[in-house]
Backbone as JSON Lines, residues from 0, in Angstrom:
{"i":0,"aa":"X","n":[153.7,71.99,112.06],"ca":[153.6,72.77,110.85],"c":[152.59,73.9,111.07]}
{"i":1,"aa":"X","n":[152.9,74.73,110.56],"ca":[152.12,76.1,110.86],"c":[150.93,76.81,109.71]}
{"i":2,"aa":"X","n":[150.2,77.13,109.99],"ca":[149.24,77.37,109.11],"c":[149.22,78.56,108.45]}
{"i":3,"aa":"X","n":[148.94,78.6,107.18],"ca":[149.44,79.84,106.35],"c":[148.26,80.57,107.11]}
{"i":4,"aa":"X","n":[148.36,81.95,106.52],"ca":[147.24,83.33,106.72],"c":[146.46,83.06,106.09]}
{"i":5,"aa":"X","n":[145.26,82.85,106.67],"ca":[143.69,82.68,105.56],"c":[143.83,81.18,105.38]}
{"i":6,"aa":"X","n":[143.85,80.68,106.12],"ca":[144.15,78.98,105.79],"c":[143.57,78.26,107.44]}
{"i":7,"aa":"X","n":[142.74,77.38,107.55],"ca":[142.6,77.2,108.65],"c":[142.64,75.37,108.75]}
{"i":8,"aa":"X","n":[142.94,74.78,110.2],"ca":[143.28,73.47,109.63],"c":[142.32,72.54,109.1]}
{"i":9,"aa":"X","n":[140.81,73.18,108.88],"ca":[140.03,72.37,108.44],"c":[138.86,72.98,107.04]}
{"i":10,"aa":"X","n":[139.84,72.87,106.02],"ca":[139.78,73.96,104.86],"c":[138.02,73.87,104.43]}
{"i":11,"aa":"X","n":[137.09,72.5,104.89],"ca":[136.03,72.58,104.59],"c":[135.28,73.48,105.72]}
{"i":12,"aa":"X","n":[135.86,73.54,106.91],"ca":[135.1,74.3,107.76],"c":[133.46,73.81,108.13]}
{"i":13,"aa":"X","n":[132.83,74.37,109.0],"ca":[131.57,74.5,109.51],"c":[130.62,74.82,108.2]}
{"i":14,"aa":"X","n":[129.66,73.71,108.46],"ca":[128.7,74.39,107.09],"c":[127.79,75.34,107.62]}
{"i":15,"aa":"X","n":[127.73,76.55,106.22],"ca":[126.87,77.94,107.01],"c":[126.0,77.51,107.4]}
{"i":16,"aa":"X","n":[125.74,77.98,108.51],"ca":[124.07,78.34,109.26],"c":[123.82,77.19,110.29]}
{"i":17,"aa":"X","n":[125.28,76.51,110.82],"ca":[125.08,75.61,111.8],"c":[125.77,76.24,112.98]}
{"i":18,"aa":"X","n":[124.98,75.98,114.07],"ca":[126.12,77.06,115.62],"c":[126.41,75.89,116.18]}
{"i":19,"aa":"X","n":[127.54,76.22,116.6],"ca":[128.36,75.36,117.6],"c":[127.38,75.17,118.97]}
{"i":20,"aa":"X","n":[128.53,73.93,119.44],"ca":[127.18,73.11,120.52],"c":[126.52,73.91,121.33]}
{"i":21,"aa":"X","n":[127.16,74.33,122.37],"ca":[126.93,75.47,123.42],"c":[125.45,76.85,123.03]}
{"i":22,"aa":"X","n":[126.02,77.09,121.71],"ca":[124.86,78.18,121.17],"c":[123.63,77.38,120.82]}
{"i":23,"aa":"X","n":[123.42,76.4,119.93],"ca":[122.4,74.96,119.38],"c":[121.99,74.68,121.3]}
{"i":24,"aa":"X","n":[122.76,74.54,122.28],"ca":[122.09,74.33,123.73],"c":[121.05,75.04,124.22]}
{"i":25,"aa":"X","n":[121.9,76.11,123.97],"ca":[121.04,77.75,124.97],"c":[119.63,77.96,123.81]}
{"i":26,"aa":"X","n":[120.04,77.83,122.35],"ca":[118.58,77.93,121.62],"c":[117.31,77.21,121.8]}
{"i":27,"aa":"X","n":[117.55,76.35,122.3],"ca":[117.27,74.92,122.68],"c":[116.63,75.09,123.83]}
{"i":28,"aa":"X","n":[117.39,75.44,125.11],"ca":[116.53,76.01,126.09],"c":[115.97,76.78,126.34]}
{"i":29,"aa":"X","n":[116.27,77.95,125.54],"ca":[115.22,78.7,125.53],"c":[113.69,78.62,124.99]}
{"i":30,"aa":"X","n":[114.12,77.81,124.06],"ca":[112.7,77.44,123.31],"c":[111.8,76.56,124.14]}
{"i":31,"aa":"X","n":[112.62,75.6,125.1],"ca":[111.79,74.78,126.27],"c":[110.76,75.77,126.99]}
{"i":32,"aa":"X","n":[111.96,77.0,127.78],"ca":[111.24,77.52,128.55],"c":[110.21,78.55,128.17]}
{"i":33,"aa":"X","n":[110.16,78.92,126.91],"ca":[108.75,79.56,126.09],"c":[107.93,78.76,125.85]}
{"i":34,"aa":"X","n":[107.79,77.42,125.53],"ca":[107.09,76.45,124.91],"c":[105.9,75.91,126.34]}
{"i":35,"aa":"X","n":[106.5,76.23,127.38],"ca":[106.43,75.62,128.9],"c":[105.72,76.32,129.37]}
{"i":36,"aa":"X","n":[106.08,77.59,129.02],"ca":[105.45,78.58,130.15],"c":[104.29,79.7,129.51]}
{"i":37,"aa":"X","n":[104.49,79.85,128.04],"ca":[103.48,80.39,127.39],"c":[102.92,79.42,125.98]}
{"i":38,"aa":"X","n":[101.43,79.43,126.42],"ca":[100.46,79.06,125.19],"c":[99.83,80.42,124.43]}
{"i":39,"aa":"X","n":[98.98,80.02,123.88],"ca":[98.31,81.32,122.77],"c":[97.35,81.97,124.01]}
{"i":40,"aa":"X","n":[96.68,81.14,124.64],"ca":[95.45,81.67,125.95],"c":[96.29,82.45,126.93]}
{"i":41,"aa":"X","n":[97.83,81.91,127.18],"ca":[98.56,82.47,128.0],"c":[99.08,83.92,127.91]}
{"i":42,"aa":"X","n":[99.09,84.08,126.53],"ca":[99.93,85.36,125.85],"c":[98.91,86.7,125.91]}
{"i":43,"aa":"X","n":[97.63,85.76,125.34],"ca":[96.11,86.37,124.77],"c":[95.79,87.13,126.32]}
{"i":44,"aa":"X","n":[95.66,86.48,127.79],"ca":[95.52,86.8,128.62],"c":[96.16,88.16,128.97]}
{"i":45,"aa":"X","n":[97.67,87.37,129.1],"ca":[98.43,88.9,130.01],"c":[98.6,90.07,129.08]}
{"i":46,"aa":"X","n":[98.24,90.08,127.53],"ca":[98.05,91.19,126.51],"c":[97.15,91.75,127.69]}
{"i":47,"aa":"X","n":[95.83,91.12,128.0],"ca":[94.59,91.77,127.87],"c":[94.7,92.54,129.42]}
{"i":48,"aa":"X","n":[96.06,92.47,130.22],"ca":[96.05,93.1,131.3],"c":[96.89,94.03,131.18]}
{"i":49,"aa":"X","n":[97.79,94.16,130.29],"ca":[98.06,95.5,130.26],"c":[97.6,96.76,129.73]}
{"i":50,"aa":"X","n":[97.83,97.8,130.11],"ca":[97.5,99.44,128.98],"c":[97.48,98.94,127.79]}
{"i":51,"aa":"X","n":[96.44,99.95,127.34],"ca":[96.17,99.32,125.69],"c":[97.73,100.52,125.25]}
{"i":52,"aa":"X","n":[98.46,101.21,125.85],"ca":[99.44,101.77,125.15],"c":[100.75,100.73,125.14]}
{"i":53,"aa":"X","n":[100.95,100.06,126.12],"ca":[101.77,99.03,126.72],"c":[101.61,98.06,125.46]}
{"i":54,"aa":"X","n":[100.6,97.39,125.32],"ca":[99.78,96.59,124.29],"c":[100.13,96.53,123.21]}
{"i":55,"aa":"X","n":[100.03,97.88,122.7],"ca":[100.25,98.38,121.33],"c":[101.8,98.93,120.79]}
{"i":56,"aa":"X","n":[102.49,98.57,122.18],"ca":[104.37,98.47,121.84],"c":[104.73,97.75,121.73]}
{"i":57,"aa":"X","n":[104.16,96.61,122.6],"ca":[104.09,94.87,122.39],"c":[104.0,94.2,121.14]}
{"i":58,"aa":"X","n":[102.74,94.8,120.9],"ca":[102.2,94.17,119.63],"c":[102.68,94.68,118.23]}
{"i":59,"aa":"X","n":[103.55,96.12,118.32],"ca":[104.67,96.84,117.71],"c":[105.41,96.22,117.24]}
{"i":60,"aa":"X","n":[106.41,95.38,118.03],"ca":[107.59,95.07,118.45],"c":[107.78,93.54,117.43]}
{"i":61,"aa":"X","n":[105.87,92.69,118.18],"ca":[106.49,91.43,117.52],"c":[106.02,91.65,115.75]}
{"i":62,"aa":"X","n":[105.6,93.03,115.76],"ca":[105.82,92.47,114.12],"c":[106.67,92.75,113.29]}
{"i":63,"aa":"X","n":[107.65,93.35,114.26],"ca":[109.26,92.72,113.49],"c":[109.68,91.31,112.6]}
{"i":64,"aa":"X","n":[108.74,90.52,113.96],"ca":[109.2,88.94,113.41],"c":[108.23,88.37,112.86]}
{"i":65,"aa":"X","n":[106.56,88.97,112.51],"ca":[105.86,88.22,111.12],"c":[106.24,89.66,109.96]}
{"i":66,"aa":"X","n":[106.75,90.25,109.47],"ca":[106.06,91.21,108.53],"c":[107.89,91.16,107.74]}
{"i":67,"aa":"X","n":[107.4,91.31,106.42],"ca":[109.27,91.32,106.0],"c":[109.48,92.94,106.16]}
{"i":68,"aa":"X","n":[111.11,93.06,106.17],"ca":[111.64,94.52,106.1],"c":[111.55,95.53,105.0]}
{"i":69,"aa":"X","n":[110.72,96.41,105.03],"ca":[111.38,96.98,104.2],"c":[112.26,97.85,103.47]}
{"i":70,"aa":"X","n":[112.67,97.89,102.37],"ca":[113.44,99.04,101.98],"c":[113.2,100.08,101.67]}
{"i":71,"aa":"X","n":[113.85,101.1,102.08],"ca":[113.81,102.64,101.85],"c":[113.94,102.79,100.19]}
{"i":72,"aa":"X","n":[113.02,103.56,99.68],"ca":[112.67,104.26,98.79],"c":[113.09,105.27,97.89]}
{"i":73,"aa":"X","n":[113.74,105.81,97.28],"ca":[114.03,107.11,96.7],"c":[113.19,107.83,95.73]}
{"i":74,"aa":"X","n":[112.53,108.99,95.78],"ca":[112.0,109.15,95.06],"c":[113.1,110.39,93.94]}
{"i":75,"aa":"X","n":[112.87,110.13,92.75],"ca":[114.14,110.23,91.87],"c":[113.68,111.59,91.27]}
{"i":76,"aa":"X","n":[112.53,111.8,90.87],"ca":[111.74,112.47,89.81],"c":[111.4,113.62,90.55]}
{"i":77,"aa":"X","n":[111.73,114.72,90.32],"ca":[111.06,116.11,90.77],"c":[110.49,117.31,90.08]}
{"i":78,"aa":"X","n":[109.42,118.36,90.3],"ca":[109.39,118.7,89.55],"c":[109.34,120.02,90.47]}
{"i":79,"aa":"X","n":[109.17,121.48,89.72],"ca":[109.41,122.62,90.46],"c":[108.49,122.78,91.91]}
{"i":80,"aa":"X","n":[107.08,122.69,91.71],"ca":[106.02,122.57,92.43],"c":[106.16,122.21,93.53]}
{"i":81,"aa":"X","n":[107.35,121.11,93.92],"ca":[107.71,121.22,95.42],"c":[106.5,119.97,96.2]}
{"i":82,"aa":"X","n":[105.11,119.95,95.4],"ca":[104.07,118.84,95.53],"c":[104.48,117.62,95.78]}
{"i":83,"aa":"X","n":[104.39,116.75,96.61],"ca":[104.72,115.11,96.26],"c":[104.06,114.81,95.99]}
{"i":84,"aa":"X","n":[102.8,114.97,96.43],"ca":[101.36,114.04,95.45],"c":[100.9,114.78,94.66]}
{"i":85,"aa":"X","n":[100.97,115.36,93.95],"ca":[100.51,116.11,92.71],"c":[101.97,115.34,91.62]}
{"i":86,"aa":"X","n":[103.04,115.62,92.03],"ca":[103.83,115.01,91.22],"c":[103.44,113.02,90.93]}
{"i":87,"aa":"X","n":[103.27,112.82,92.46],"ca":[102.84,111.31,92.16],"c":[101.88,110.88,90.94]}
{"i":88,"aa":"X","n":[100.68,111.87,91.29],"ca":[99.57,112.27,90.78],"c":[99.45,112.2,89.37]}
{"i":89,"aa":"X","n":[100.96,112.89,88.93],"ca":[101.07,113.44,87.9],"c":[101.82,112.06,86.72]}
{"i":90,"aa":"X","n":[102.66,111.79,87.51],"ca":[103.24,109.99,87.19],"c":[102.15,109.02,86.59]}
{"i":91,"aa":"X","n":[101.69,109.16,87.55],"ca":[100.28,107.84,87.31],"c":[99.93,108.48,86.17]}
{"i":92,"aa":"X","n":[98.99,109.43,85.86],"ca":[98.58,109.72,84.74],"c":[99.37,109.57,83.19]}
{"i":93,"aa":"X","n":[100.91,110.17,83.36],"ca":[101.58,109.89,82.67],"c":[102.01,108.34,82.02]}
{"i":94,"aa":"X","n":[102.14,107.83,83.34],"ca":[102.18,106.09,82.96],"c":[100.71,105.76,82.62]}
{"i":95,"aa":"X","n":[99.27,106.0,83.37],"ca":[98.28,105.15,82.27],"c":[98.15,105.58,80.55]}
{"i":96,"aa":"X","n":[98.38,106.98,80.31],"ca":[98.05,107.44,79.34],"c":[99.17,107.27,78.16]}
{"i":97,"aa":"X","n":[100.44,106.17,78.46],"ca":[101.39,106.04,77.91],"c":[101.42,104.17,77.62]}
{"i":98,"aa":"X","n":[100.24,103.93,78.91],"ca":[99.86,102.57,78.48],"c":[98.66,101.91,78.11]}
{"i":99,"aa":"X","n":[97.87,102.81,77.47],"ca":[96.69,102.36,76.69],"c":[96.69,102.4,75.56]}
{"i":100,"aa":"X","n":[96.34,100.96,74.79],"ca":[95.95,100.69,73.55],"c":[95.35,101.55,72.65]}
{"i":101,"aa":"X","n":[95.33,102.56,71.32],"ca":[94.73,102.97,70.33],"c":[93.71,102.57,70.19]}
């Protein structure tokens, strides 16, 4: 029997966010061979031998993976002046002086 389009033979499927064996392996070993071969003294060290420019691409890079992403911005509001911080400038004032008590 043949399986309709969009129909697969196991309609509950894989639950999200689990990888098949092979991928769950290789994650797996990789994490051995980081765990093995670098400690915090280990990392702290070979930082301290490279260029502090080298260093500071390094140290760039991993804060991809502590810092969250963020999103791009629009700023909506313009005024002729062409200023961004005078307009900012000009906001703030508008918002405290629109939020203080009598």
């Amino acid at each position: 029997m043949a399986f309709q389009k969009g129909q697969s033979g196991n309609p509950i499927g894989r639950k999200r966010g689990i990888y098949n064996k092979s991928t769950q392996e290789f994650r797996d070993f990789i994490k051995e061979v980081i765990a093995s071969n670098y400690t915090k003294n280990k990392v702290a060290k070979d930082l301290k031998e490279l260029s502090p420019k080298t260093r500071l691409e390094i140290l760039l890079k991993l804060l991809d993976f502590v810092l969250p992403k963020l999103s791009p911005t629009e700023v909506t509001e313009q005024s002729n002046s062409g200023d961004f911080f005078a307009n900012v400038a000009n906001l703030m004032k508008r918002d405290n002086s629109t939020s203080q008590m009598p």
